[in-house]
C-alpha positions, 0 to 999 in steps of 0.5 A: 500500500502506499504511504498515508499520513494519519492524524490522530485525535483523542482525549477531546482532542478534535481536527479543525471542523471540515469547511463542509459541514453546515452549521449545526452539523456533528462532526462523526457521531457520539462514539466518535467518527473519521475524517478521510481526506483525499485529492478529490474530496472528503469522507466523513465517517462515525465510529467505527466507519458507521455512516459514511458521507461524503463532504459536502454532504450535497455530493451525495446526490450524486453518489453510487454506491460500489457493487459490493466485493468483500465478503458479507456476514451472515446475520451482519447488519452493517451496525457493530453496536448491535450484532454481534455477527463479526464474534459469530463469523470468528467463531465460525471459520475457528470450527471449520477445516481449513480445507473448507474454510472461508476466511473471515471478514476481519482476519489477522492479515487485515485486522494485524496491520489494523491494529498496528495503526491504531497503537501507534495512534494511541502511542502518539496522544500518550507520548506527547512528552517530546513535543515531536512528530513520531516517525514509525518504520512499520517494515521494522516495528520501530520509532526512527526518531526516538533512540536509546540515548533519549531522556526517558522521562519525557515519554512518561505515560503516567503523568506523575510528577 
């Protein structure tokens, strides 16, 4: 895949509001939200991707949703919050053989760098000591700019005095 940045926010920490949002508008919804933005426009998303919309909202007249390609759950709703499809499909492919298998939606290969993500996401609000940007070799699971001759101190995560 090609290289990406992420900014990450957290702790009430927000992004400045998109332009495209009309007044009164929430940005994501109340278990947080996602904001994509690309050479051509603007996602916006609620937790956990739910709800997708593209900015401005107008745009959306025009959108066309893509012939779906990746496998769906069987009992899924399309709402995390309230199925509980993607344990079940787990769950599933962990009883079945692996010559009969079908893979889950959510397997290590895709949910592994997933998650890297997201550590290093939770990594860069906790280590905000440095007052520096975090740069993450991700082929070698490492920080490029943070060396062992570092004061420890500043990437305290406890906050204590």
């Amino acid at each position: 895949m090609p290289e990406v940045d992420v900014y990450w926010y957290d702790g009430g920490l927000l992004p400045d509001r998109p332009k495209e949002l009309t007044p009164g508008m929430m940005m994501g919804d109340e278990n947080g939200g996602i904001i994509f933005i690309g050479k051509k426009g603007k996602i916006m998303t609620g937790g956990n991707g739910m709800n997708a919309t593209l900015l401005p909202v107008e745009s959306m007249k025009h959108f066309q949703k893509p012939k779906a390609w990746l496998h769906r759950i069987k009992g899924g709703n399309g709402d995390n919050w309230t199925s509980n499809a993607d344990e079940q499909d787990w769950i599933r492919a962990a009883k079945e053989s692996k010559e009969n298998r079908t893979e889950t939606s959510s397997n290590f290969a895709f949910s592994g760098p997933f998650n890297e993500m997201v550590v290093m996401g939770v990594l860069a609000v906790r280590l905000q000591g440095p007052n520096r940007s975090l740069l993450w070799d991700g082929d070698n699971m490492r920080f490029t700019n943070i060396s062992p001759n570092d004061d420890k101190r500043c990437f305290r995560t406890d906050h204590a005095p």
